[in-house]
C-alpha positions in Angstrom: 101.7 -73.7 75.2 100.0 -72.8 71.9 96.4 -70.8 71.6 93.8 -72.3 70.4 90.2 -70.5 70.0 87.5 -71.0 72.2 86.0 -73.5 70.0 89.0 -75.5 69.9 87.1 -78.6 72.3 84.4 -78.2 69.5 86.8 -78.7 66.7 88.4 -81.8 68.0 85.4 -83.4 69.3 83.5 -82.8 66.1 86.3 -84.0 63.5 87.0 -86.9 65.7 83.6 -88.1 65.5 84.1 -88.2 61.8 82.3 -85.2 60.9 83.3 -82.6 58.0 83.3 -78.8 59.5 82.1 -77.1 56.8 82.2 -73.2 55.7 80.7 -70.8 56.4 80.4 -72.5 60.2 82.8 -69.9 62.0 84.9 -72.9 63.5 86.0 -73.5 59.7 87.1 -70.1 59.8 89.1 -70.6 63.1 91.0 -74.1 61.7 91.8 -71.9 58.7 93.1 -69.3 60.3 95.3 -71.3 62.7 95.6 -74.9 60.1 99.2 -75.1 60.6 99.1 -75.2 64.3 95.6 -77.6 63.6 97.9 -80.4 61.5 100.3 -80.5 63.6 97.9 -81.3 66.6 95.9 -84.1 64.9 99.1 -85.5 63.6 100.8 -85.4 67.2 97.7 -86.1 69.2 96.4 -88.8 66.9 98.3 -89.5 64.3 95.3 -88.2 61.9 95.9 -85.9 58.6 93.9 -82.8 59.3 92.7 -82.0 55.5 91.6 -78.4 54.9 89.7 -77.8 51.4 88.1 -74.7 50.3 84.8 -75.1 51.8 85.5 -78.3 54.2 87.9 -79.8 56.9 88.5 -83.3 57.9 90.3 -85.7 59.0 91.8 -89.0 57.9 94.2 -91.6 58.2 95.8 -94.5 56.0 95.3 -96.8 58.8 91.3 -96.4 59.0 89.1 -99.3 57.1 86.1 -97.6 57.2 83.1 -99.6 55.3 80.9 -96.9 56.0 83.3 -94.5 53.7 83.2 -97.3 50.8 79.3 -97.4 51.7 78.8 -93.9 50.6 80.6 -94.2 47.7 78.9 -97.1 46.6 75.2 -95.3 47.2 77.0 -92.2 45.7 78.1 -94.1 42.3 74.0 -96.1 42.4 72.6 -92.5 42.7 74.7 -90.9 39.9 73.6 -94.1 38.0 70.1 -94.0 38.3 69.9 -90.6 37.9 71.4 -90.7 34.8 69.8 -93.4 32.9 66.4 -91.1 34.0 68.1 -88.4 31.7 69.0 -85.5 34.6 72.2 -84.2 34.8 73.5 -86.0 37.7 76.3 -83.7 38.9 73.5 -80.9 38.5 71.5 -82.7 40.7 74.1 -83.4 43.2 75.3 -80.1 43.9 72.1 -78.5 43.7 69.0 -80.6 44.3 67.3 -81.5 47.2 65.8 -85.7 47.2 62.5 -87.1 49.2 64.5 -90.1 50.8 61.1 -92.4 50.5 61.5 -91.4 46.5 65.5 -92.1 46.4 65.3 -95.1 48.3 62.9 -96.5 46.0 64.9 -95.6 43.1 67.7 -97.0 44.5 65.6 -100.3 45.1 64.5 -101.0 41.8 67.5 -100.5 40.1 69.3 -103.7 38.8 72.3 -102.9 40.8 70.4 -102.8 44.2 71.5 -106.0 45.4 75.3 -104.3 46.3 73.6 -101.9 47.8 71.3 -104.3 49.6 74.5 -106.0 51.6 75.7 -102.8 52.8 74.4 -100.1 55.4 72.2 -98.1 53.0 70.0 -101.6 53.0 68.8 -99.4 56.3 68.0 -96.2 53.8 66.2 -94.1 56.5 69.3 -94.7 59.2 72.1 -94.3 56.7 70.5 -90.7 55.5 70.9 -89.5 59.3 74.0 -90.9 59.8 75.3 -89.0 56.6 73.6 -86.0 57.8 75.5 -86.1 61.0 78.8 -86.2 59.7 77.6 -83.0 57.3 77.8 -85.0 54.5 74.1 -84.8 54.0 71.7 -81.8 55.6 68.5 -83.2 55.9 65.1 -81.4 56.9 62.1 -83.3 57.4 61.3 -86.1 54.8 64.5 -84.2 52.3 68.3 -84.7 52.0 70.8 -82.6 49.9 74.4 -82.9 49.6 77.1 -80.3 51.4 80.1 -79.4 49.6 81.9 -82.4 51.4 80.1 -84.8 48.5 82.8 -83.5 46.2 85.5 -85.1 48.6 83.7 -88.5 47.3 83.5 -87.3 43.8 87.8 -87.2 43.7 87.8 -90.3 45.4 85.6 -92.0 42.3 87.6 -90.2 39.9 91.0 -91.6 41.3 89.6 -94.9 41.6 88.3 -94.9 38.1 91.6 -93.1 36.1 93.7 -95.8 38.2 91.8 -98.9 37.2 92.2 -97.0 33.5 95.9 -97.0 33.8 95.9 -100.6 35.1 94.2 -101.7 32.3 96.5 -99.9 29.6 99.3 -101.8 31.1 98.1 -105.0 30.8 
């Protein structure tokens, strides 16, 4: 029977609940060191992808339709939006800034493009920032969010998603 670390119940509990482990938390450092051994128990146990980044773990699947995914994107690409037709760098502001949800959701609410937000789960602003913060997308404190380094999973998924609707275009 393999080893696993003492953490190991941890792990799977925490990337099962759909939650990005996240350096410098030492159970990062205990999938990395055993992440062979870690993909081929999610993939055998679950029939998940166990996806180890530089700074994040996770795991997916090609079967999951998760709206909440496509929900985060979607407040992700309003944010980026709004924050740069008010002239800040918005990838800056990303990585780096923290945001006063009350402010943000107000933003977010008078933009022109609110109503696709409004039909989705950040209509609840207050709910989806904790939700988000517990699958260590977001770390909020008090009345503040910022993003963890698991934003810039979302930030390749909008780049795919934009250069293939490029290429789609170019060959009609």
């Amino acid at each position: 029977m393999k080893s696993y670390p003492t953490e190991h119940k941890e792990i799977v509990s925490n990337l099962l609940d759909g939650r990005f482990i996240i350096y410098p938390n030492p159970m990062f450092a205990a999938i990395q060191k055993q992440d062979e051994e870690y993909k081929e128990f999610f993939k055998a146990s679950y029939g998940f992808e166990l996806n180890i980044d530089a700074e994040f773990a996770y795991v997916s699947s090609n079967e999951a339709t998760e709206k909440r995914t496509r929900d985060f994107t979607l407040f992700l690409a309003m944010l980026c939006r709004e924050l740069d037709y008010s002239g800040k760098n918005f990838r800056d502001s990303i990585e780096l800034a923290s945001f006063d949800i009350s402010e943000t959701e107000q933003l977010l609410r008078q933009s022109s493009k609110w109503e696709i937000l409004e039909k989705t789960t950040v209509s609840n602003f207050e709910s989806f920032i904790d939700s988000w913060h517990k699958k260590n997308v977001l770390k909020r404190t008090g009345n503040q969010f910022k993003f963890t380094k698991a934003v810039k999973l979302f930030f390749e998924f909008a780049v795919n998603v934009a250069n293939a609707k490029l290429k789609e275009q170019q060959s009609t």
